[in-house]
N, CA and C atoms as a LAMMPS dump frame, in Angstrom:
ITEM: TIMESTEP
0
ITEM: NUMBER OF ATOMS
429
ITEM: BOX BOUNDS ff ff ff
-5.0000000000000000e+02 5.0000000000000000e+02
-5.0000000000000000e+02 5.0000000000000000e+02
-5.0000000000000000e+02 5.0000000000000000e+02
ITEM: ATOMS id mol type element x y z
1 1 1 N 292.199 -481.292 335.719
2 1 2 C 291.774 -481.186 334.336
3 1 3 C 291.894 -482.544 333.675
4 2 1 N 291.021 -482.909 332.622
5 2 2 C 291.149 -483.711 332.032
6 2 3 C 290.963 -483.315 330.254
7 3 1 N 291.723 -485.004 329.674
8 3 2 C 291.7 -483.817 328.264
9 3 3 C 291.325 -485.383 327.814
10 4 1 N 290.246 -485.408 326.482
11 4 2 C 289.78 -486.428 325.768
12 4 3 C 289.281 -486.082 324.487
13 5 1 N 290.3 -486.543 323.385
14 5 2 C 289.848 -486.836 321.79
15 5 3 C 289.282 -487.738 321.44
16 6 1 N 288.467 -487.936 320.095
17 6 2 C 288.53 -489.122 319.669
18 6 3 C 288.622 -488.32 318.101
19 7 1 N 289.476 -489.401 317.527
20 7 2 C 289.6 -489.077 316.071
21 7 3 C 288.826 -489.469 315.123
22 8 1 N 287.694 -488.689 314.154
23 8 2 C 286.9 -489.43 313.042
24 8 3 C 287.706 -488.767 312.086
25 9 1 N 287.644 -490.136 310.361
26 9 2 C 287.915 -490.028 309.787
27 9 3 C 286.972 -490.702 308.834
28 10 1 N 286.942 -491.102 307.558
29 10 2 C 286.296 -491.171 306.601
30 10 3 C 284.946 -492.175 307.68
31 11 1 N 283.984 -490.897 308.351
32 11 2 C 282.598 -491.425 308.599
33 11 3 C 282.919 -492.494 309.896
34 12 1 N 284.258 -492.716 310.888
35 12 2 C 284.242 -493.799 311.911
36 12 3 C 285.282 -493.023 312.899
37 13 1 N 284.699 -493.457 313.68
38 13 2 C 285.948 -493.133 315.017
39 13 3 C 287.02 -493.876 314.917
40 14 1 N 288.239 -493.673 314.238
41 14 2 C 288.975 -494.665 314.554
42 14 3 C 290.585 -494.511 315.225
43 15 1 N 290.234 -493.479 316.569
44 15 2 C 291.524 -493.424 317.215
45 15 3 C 290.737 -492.643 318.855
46 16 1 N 291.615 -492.58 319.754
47 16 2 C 291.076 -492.038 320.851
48 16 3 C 292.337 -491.603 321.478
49 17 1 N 291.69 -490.768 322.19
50 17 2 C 293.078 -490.197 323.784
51 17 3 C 292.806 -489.06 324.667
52 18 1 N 293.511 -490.437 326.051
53 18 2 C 292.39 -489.803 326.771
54 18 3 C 293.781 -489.283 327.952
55 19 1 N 293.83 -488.752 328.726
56 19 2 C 294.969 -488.14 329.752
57 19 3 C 294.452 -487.257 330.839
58 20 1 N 294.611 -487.377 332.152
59 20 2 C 294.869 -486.407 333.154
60 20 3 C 295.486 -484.72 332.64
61 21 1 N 295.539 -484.076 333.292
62 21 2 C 295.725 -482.764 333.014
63 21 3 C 296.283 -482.44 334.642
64 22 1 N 297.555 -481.699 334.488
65 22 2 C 297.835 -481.174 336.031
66 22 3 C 297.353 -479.507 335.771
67 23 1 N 296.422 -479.44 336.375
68 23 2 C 296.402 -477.907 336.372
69 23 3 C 297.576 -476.812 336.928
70 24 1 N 297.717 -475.819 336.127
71 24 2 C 298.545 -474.642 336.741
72 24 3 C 298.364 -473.169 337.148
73 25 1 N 297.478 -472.79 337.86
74 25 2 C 298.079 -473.544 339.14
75 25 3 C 296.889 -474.323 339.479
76 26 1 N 297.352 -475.257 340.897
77 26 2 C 296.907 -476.407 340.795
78 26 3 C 295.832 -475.992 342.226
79 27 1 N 294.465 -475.342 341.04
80 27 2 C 293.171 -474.721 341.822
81 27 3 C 292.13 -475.362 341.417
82 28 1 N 291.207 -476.025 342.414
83 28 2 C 289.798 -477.102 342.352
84 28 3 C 288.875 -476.103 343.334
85 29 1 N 287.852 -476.236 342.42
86 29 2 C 286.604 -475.543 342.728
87 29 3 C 285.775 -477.127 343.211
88 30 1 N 284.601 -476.949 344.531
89 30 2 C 283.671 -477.6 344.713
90 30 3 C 282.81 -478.004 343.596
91 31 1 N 282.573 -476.847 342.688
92 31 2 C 281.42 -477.393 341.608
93 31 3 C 282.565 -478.443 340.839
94 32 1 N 283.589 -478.285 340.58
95 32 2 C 284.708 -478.614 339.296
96 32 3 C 284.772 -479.99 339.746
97 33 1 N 284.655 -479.993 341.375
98 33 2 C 285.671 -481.671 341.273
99 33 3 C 283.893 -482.411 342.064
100 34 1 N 283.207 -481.762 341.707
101 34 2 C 281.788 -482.364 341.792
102 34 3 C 281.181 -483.173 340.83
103 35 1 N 281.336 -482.175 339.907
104 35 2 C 280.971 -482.62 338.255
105 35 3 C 281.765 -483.755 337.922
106 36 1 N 283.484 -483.243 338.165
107 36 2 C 284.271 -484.44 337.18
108 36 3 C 284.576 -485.478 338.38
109 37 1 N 283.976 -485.557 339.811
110 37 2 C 284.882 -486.404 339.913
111 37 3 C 286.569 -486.388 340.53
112 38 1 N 287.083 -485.225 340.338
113 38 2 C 288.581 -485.21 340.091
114 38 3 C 288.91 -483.815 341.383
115 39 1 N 289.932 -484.407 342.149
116 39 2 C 290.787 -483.306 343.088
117 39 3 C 291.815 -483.24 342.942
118 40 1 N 292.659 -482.55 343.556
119 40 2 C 294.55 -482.295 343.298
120 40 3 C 294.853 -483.391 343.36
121 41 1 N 294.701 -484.591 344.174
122 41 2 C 295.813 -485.832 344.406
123 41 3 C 295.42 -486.593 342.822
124 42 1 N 294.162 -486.807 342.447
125 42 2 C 293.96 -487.076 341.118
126 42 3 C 295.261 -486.853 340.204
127 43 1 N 295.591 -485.228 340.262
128 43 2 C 296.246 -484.683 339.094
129 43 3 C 297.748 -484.623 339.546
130 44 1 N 297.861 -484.869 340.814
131 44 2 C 299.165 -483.887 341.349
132 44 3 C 300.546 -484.718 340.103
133 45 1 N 300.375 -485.599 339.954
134 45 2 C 301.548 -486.508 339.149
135 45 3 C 301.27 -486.327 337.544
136 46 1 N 300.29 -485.944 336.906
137 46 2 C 299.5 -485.524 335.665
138 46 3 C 300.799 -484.852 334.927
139 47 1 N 300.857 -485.198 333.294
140 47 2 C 301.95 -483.737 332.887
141 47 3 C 300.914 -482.839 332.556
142 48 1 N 301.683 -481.382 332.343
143 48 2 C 300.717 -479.913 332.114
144 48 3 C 300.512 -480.012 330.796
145 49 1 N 299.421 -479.423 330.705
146 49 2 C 299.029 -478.96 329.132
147 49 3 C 299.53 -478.992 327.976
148 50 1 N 300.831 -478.434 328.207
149 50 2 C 301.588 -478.775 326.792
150 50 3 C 302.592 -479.841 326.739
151 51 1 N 302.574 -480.422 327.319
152 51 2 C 303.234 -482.23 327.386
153 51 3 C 302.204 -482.963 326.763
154 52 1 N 300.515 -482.341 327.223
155 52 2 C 299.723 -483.417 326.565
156 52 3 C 299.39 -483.216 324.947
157 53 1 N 299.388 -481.639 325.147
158 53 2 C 298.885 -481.264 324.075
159 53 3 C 300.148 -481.923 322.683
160 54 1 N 301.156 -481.79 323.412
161 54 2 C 302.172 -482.371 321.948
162 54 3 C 302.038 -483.311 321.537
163 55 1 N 300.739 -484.338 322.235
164 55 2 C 300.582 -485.683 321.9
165 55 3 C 299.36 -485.382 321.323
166 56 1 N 298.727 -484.911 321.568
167 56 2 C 297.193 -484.866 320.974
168 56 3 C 297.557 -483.397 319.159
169 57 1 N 298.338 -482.954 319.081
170 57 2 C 298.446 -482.141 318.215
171 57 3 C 298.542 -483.188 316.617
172 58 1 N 299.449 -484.035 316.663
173 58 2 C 299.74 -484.679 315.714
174 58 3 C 298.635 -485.698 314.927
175 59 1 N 297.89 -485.966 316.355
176 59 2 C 296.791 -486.271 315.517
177 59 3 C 295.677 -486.032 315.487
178 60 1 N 295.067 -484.757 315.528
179 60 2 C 294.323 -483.93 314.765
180 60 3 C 294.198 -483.078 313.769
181 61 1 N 296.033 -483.06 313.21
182 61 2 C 296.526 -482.314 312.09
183 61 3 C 295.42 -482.246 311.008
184 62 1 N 295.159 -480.989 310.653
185 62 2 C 294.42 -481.324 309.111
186 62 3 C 292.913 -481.361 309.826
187 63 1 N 292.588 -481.778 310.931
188 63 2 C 291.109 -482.359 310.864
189 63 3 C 290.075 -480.862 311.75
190 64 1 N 289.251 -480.689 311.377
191 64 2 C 288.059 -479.453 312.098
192 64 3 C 288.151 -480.316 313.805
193 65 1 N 287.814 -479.163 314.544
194 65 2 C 287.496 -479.904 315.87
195 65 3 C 285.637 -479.433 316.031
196 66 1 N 285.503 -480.727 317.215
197 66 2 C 284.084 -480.381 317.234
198 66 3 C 283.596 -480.857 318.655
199 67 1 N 282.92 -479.824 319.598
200 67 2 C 282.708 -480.125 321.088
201 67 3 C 280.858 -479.702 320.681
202 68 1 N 280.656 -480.087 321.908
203 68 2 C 279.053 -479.783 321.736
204 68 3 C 278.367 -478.438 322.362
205 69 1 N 279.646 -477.774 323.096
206 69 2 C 279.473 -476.832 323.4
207 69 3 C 280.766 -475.905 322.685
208 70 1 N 280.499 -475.611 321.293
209 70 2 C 281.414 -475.008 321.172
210 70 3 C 282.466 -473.501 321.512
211 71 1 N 281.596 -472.83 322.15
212 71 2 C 281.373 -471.382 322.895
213 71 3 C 282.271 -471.901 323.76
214 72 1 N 281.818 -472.69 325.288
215 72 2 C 282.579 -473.212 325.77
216 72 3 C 284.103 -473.824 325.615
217 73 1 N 283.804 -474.763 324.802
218 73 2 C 285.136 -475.635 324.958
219 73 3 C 286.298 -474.611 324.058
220 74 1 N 285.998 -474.133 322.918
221 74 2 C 286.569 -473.526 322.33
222 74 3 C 287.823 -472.27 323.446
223 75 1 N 286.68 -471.357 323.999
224 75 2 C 287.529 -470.754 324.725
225 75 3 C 288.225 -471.144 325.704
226 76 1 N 287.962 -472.271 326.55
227 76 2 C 288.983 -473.027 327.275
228 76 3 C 290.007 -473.592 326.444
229 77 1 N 290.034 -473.712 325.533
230 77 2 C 291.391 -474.447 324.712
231 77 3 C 291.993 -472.679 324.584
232 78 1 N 291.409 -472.146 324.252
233 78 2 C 292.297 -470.556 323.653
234 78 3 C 292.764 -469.725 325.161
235 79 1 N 292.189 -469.975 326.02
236 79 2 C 292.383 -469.746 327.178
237 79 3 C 293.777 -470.495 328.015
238 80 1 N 294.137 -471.761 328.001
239 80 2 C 294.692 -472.663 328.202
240 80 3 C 295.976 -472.098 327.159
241 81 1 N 295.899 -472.057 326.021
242 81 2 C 296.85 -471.658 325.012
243 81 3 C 297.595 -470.812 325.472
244 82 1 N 296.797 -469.518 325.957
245 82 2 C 297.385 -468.155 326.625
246 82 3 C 298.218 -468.288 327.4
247 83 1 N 297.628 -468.875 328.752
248 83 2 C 298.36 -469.246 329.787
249 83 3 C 299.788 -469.68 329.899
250 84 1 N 299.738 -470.438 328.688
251 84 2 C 301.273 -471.049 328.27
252 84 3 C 302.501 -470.472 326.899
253 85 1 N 301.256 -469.289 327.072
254 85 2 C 301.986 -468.496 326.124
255 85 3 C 301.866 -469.38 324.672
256 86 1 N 301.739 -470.378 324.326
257 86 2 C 301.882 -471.107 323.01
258 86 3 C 300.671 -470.555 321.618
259 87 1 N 301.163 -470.544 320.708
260 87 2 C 300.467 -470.394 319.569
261 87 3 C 299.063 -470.709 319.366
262 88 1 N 297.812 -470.474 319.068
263 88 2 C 296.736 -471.227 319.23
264 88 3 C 296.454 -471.171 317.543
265 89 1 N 296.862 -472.534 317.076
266 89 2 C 296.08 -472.613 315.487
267 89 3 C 294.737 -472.281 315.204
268 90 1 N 294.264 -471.708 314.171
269 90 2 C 293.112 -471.545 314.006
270 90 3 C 292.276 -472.635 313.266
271 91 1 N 291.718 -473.764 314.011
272 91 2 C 290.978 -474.879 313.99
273 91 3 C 289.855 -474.209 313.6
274 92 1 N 289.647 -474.984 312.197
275 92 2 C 287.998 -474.893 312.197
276 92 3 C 286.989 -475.665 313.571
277 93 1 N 285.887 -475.205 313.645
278 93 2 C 285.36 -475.706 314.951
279 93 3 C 283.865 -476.062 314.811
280 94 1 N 283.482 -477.446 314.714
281 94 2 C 282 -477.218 314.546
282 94 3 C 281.37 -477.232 315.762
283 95 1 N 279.856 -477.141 316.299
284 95 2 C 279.051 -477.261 317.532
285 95 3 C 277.849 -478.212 317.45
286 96 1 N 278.066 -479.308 317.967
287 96 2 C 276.894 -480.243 317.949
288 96 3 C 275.925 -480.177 318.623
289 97 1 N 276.187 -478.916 319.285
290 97 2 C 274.4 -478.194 320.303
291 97 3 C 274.262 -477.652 319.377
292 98 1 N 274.74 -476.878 318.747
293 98 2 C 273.886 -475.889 317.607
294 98 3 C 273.28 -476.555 316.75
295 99 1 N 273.576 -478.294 315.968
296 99 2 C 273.587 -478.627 315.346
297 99 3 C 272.177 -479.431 315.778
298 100 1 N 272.001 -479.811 316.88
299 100 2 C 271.27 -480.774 318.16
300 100 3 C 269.641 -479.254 317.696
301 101 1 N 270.028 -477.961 317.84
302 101 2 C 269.026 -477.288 318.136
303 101 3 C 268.316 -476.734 316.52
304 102 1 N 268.724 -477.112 315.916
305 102 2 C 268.624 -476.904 314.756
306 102 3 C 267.666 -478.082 313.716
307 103 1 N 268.819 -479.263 314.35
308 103 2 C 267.134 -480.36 313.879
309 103 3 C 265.928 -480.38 315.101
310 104 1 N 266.303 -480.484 316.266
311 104 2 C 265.301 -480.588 317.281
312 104 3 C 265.232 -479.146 318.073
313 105 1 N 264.343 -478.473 317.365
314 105 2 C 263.735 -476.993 317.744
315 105 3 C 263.428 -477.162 319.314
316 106 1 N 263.164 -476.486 320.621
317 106 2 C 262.653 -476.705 321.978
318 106 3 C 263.355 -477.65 322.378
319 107 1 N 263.174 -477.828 323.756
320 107 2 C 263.183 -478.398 325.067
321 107 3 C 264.735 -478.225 325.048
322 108 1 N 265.631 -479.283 325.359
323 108 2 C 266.869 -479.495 326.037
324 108 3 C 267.71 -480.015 325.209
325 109 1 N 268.883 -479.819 325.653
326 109 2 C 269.899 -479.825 324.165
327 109 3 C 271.585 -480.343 324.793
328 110 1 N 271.185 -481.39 326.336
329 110 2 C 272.107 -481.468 327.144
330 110 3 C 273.056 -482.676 325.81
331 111 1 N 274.718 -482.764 326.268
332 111 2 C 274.933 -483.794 325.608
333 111 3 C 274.493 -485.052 325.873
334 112 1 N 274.029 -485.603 327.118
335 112 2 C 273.49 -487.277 327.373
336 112 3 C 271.992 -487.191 326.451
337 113 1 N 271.465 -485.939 326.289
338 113 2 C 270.21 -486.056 325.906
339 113 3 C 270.014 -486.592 324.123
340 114 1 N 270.932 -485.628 323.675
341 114 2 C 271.308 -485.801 322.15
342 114 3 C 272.047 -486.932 321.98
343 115 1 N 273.455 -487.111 322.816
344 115 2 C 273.648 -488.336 322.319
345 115 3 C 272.676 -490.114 321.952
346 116 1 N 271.688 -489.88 323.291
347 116 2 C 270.792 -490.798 322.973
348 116 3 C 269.521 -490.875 322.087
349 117 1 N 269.589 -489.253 321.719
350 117 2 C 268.762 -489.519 320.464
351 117 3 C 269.184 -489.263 319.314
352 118 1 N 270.659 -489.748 319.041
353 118 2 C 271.851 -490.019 318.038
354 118 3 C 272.103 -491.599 317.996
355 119 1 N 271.611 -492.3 319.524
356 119 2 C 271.798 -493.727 319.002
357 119 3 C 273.12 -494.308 320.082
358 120 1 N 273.309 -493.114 320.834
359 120 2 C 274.493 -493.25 321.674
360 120 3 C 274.368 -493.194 322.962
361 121 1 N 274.563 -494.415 323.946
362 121 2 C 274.262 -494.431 325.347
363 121 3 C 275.715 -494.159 325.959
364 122 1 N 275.546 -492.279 326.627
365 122 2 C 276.571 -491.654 327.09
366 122 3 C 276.292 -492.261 328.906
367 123 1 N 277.283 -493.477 329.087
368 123 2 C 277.042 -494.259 330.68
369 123 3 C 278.069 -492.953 331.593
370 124 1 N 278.96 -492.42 331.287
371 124 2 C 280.185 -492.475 332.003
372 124 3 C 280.312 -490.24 331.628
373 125 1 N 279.079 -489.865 331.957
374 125 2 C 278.565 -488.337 331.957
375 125 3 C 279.691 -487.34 332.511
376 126 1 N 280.544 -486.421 331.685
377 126 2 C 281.45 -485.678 332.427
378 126 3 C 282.868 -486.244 332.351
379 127 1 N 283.263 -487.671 331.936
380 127 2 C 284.216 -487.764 332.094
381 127 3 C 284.866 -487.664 330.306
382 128 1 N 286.173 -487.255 330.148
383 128 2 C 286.7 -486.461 329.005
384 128 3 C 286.347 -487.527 327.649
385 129 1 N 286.977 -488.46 327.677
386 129 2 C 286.826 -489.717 326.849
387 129 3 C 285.205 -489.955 326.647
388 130 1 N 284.58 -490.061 327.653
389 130 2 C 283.352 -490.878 327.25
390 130 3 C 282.133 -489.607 326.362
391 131 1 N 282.902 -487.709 327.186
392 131 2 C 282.19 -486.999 326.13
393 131 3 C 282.62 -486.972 324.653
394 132 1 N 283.9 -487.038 325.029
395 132 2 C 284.102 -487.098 323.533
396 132 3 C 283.363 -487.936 322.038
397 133 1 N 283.21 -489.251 322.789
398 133 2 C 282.941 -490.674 322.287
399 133 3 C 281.292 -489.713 321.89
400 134 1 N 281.059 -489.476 322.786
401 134 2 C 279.607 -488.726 322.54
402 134 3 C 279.132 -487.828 321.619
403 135 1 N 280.393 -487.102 321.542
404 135 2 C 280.03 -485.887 320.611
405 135 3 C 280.464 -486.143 319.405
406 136 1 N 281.219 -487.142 319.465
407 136 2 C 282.003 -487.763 317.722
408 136 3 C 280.714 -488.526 317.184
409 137 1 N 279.673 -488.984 317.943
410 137 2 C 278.471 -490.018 317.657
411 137 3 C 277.186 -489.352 317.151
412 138 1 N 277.362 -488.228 317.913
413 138 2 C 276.519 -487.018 317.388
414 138 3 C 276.62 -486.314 316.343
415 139 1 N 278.197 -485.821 315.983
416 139 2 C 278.03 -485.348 314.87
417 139 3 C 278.467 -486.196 313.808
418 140 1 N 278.565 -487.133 313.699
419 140 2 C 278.509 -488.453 312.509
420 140 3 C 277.18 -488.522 312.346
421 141 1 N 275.859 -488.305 313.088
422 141 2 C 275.052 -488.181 312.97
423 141 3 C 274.698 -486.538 312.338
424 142 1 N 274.962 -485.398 312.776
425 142 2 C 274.194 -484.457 312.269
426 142 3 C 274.766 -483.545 311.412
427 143 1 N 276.261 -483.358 311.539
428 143 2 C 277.215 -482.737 310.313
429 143 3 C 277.298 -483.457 309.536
């Protein structure tokens, strides 16, 4: 697993964080470590979820979260929450595909696609940090 923020605040990105994830238990699918890149030896030294998450909590305090798949990402964070038994705040949550399909009616609504017609060349596809960077570029653009 991998986990990647970036923090906007008045209209700029101006914080990031990016971390390994040890999964628990520590299960890789062919499609999973296709896409990212990433197998057990990747993670085996990684801290779990809520080691990272206590770092990433403090600074998103106060702020909406926003993935481009929000359906998705959303329930993997509430999912992840479960697992560890921990509290899941109720984050406002925006969706920058919904937002992507809404000005641009048809065709495809991938994030490399929107980000570049936001102005944002997503080089580094799939990996946590560089979507993030993507989807913070997007919706500075469309929220």
């Amino acid at each position: 697993m991998l986990g990647g923020v970036v923090i906007v605040k008045g209209g700029e990105m101006v914080d990031r964080f990016y971390s390994l994830i040890k999964p628990e238990p520590a299960y890789y699918t062919y499609w999973c470590s296709r896409v990212h890149g990433l197998c057990a030896a990747d993670t085996e030294k990684a801290p779990v979820f809520p080691e990272v998450w206590r770092r990433i909590a403090p600074l998103i305090e106060g702020l909406p979260l926003v993935a481009h798949n929000k359906a998705f990402d959303e329930s993997c964070l509430k999912a992840v929450f479960r697992v560890y038994q921990m509290d899941y705040p109720e984050y406002g949550f925006h969706c920058t595909c919904l937002a992507a399909r809404r000005r641009w009616p048809g065709g495809r609504h991938t994030l490399d696609l929107i980000a570049a017609r936001c102005g944002y060349d997503l080089k580094n596809h799939h990996h946590a940090l560089a979507d993030a960077e993507a989807c913070a570029a997007i919706a500075l653009r469309l929220l």
